[in-house]
C-alpha positions in Angstrom: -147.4 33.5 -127.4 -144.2 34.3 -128.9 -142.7 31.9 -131.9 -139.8 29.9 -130.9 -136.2 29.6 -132.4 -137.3 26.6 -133.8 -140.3 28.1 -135.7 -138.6 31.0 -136.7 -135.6 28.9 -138.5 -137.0 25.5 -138.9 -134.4 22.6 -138.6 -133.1 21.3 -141.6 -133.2 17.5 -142.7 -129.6 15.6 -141.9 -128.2 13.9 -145.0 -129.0 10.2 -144.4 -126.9 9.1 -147.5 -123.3 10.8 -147.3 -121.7 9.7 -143.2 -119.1 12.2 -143.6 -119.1 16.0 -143.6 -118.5 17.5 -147.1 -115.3 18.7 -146.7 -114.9 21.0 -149.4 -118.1 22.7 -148.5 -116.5 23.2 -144.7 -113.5 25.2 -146.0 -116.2 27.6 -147.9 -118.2 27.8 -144.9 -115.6 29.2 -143.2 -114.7 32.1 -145.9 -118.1 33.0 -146.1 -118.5 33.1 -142.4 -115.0 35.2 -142.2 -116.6 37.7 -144.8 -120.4 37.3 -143.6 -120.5 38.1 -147.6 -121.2 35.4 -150.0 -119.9 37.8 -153.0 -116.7 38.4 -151.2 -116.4 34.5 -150.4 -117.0 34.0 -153.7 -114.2 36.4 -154.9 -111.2 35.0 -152.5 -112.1 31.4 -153.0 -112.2 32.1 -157.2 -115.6 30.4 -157.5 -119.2 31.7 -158.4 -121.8 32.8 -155.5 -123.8 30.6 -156.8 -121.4 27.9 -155.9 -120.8 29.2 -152.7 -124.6 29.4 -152.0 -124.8 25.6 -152.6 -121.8 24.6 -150.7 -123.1 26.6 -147.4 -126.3 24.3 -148.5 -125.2 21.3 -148.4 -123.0 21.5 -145.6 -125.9 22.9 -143.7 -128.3 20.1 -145.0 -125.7 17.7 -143.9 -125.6 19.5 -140.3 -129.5 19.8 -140.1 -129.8 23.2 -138.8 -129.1 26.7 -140.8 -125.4 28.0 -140.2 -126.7 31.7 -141.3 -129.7 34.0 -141.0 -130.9 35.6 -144.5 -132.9 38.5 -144.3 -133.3 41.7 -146.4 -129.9 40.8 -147.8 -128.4 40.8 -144.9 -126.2 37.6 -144.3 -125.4 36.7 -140.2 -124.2 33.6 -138.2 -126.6 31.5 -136.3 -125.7 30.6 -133.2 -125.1 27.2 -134.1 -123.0 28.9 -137.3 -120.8 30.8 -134.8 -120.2 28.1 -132.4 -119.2 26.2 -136.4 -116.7 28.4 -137.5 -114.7 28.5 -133.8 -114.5 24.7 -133.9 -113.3 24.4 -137.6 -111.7 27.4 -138.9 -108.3 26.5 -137.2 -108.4 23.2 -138.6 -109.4 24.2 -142.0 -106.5 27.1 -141.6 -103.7 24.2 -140.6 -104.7 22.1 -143.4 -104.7 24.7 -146.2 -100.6 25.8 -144.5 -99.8 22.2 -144.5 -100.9 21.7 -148.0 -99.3 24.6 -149.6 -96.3 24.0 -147.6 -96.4 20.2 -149.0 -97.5 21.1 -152.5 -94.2 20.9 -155.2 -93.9 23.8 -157.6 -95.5 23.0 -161.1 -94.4 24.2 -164.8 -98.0 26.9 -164.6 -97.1 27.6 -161.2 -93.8 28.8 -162.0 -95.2 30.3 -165.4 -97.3 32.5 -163.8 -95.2 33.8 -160.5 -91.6 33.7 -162.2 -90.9 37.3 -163.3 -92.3 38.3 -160.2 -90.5 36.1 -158.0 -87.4 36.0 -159.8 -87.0 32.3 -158.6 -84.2 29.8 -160.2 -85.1 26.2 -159.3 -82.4 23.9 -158.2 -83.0 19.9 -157.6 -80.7 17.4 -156.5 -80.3 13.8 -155.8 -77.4 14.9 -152.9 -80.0 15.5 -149.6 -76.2 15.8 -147.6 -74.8 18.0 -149.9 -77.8 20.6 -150.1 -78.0 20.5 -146.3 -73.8 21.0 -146.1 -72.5 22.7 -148.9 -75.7 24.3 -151.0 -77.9 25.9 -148.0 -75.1 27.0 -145.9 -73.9 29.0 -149.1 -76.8 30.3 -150.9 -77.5 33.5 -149.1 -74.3 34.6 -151.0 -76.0 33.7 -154.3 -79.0 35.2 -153.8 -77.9 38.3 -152.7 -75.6 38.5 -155.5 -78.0 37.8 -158.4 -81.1 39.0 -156.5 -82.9 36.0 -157.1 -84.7 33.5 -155.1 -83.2 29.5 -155.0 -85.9 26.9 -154.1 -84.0 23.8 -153.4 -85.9 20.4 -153.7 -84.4 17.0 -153.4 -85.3 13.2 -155.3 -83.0 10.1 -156.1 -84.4 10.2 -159.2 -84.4 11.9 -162.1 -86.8 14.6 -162.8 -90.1 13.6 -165.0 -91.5 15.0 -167.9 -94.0 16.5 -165.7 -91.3 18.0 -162.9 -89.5 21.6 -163.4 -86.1 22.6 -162.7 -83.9 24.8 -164.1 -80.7 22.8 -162.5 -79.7 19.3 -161.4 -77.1 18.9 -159.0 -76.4 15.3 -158.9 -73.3 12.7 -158.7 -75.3 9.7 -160.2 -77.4 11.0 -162.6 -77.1 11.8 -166.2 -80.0 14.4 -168.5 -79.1 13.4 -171.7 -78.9 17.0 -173.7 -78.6 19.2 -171.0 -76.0 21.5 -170.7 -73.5 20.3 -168.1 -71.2 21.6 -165.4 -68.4 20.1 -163.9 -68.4 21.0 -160.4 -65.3 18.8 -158.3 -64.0 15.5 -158.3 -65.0 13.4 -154.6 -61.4 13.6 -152.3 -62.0 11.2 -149.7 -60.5 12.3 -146.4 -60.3 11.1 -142.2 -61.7 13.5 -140.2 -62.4 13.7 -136.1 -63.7 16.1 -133.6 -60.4 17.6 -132.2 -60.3 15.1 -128.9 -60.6 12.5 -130.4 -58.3 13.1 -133.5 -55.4 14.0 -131.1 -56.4 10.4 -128.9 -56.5 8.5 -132.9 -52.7 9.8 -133.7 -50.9 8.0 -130.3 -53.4 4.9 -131.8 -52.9 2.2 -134.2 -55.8 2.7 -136.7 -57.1 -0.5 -135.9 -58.6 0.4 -132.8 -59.9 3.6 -133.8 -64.0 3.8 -133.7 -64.6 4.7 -137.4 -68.1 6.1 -138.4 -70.0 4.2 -141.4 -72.9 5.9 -143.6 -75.2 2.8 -144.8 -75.8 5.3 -148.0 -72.4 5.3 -149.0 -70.9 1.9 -147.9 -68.3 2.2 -151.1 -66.3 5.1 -149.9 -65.1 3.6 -146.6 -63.6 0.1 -148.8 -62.3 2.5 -151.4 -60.4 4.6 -149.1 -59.0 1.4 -147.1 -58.2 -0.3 -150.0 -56.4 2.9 -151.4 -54.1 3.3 -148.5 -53.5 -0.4 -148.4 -55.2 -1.4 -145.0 -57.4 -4.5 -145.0 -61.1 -4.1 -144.3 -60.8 -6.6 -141.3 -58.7 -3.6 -139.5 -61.5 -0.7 -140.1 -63.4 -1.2 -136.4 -67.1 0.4 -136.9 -68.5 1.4 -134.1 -72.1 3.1 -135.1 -73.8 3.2 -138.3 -76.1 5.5 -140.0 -78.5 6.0 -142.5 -76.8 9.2 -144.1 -74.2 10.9 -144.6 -75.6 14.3 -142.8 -76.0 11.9 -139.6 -72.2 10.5 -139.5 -71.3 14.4 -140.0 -73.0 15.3 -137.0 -72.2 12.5 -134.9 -68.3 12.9 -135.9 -69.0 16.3 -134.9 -69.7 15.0 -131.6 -66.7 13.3 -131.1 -68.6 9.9 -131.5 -66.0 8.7 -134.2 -63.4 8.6 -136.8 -65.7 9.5 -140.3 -64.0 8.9 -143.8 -66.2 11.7 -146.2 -66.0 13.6 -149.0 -63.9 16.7 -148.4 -66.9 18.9 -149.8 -69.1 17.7 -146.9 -66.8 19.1 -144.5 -65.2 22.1 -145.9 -67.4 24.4 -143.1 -66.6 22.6 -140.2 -62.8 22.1 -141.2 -62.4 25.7 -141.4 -64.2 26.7 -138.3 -61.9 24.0 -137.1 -64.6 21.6 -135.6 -63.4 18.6 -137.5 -60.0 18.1 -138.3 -58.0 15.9 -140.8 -55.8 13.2 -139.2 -52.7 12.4 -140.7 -53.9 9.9 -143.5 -53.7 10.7 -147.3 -56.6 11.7 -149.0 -58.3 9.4 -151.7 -59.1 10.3 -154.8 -63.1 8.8 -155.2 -64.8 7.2 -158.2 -67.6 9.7 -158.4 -67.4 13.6 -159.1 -70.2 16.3 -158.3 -71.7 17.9 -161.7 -74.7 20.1 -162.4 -77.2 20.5 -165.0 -78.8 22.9 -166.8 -82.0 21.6 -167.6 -83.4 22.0 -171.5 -86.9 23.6 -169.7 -85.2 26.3 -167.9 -86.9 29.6 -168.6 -83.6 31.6 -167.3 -80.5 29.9 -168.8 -78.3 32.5 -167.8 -79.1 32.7 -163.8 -78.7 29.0 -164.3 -75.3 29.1 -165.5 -74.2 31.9 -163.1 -75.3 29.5 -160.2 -73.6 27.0 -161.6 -70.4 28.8 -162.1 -70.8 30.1 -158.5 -71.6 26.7 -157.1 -68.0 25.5 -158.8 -66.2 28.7 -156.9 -67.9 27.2 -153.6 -66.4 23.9 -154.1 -63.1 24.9 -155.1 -60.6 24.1 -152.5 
C-alpha cells in the first residue's frame, strides 16, 4: 500500500498559546516562498538564514501543516504553502507600500541616501501655501538646481528628533537659524469672473463672502481696514481651510478675502479676479528658515532665495 500525504509530511502541532498569526514570520514566508531559497530570503530581508529558518517555523507551527518540502537541499512549496503565499503575498505587498509611503524621513535615513539623492528637505506649518504657491512652483527649482524637494507639513515646530533643512512658516520662530524674509501678507477680494462682474452693480452687503475657519482674523482685519462693520460682511459657507475657500471661490460659490500669494496662479490665468476694493496690508508675513542641521546650507539658501523670486509680485 502506498504511504499517504499525511505520512509522508506529518501535520504539525497548532500553537495553542499565541491566537494570532505571527505576523512578522508571514512577511518572511512570503520572500522565502518568492525566492524558494532561504539564503536568498535571507539576503533581501537583511536577516540570518537561520532566522529565516525559524520564522518559516513558527509560522508553520502556528498553521499546523509544513508550508515547504525539504529534501536533498532542495527547498519547494507544499500545496498548502502555494495556496499560502496566493492568499497573503498581496496583502503583505500593500502593507509594506503603505508603510513606506507613511514612514517620515529620519536624520540616518537621510545620512545614508543624501548624496545620492541629492534631496533638500523643506517643512512647513502653511498646508495652503505648499499646495498653492510651493508645489505648483517647484519643478522650476528642481530642474534648476538638480535636486530633489520633499515637502512635509506640521503646525508645529520641528523636534530634536525631526530633520529639515528649511522651515517655511508664518507663525513659527527657530531661534538661531538663519532666516529669510520671504513677503509681507496683502489681503485682497477676489471672485470667479461671474460673480465678480454681478458683486460690482452690488452693495457689498449683499455679496456672499467666503470664510476659512483657519484664518477667521483676516476677514475682520480686512473689514475693519476699509472701514465697513462686520455686521455688513454676509457669509454664506465656511470652511476648514484656506485651500477649500480657494476652490470653492473658484467655483463661483463666493466672494473670498485671501492672501494675494494664495492666488497669484489663478489671478494670472485669470480664473479669479480682484474686485475693486483696496488691498490690506496683513499682520503676519511669510519667512523661511534654514535649519542649524542642514547638511546642504547652500541648496538651502538658493531655495530660499528662489522661493522669495516666486513670491515677488
Amino acid at each position: 500500500m502506498s504511504k499517504t500525504h499525511t505520512e509522508l509530511t506529518p501535520l504539525l502541532q497548532p500553537s495553542s498559546v499565541v491566537s494570532h498569526p505571527p505576523l512578522n514570520a508571514v512577511r518572511v514566508f512570503v520572500e522565502a516562498a518568492r525566492q524558494c531559497n532561504f539564503s536568498r530570503a535571507a539576503m533581501n530581508l537583511g536577516m540570518t538564514q537561520s532566522g529565516v529558518s525559524r520564522h518559516v517555523a513558527n509560522l508553520e507551527n502556528w498553521l499546523g501543516q509544513p508550508l515547504f518540502i525539504r529534501a536533498g537541499g532542495q527547498l519547494r512549496l507544499t500545496d498548502a504553502g502555494r495556496l499560502y503565499q496566493d492568499t497573503v503575498k498581496d496583502a503583505v505587498a500593500s502593507i509594506d507600500l503603505a508603510s513606506r509611503q507613511l514612514k517620515g524621513p529620519t536624520r540616518r535615513d537621510l545620512g545614508h541616501h543624501r548624496d545620492r539623492l541629492a534631496t533638500l528637505m523643506v517643512r512647513t506649518s502653511l498646508p495652503t501655501f505648499s499646495m498653492a504657491v510651493l508645489i505648483p512652483a517647484l519643478s522650476r527649482f528642481q530642474a534648476m538646481h538638480q535636486v530633489d524637494v520633499e515637502i512635509m507639513t506640521a503646525l508645529s515646530p520641528p523636534a530634536p528628533g525631526d530633520f529639515c533643512d528649511v522651515l517655511v512658516t508664518r507663525d513659527l520662530v527657530i531661534p538661531d537659524a538663519e532666516q529669510w524674509h520671504l513677503a509681507n501678507e496683502d489681503l485682497i477680494c477676489v471672485a470667479a469672473p461671474s460673480l465678480r462682474h454681478r458683486c460690482e452693480s452690488e452693495p457689498m452687503r449683499s455679496w456672499p463672502f467666503l470664510a476659512p475657519r483657519s484664518r477667521p482674523d483676516i476677514l475682520l482685519r480686512w473689514a475693519a481696514a476699509i472701514g465697513i462693520g462686520a455686521d455688513q460682511i454676509r457669509i454664506c459657507t465656511s470652511f476648514d481651510h484656506f485651500f477649500l475657500a480657494i476652490a470653492a471661490a473658484n467655483s463661483g460659490a463666493g466672494v473670498l478675502v485671501v492672501p494675494r500669494c494664495l492666488v497669484l496662479d489663478l489671478l494670472r490665468q485669470g480664473l479669479l479676479l480682484e474686485l475693486p476694493v483696496d488691498s490690506v496690508r496683513g499682520d503676519s508675513s511669510y519667512v523661511a528658515f534654514v535649519l542649524p542641521s542642514t547638511q546642504r546650507p547652500d541648496t538651502a539658501r538658493a531655495f530660499c532665495r528662489w522661493l522669495k523670486g516666486v513670491l515677488a509680485i
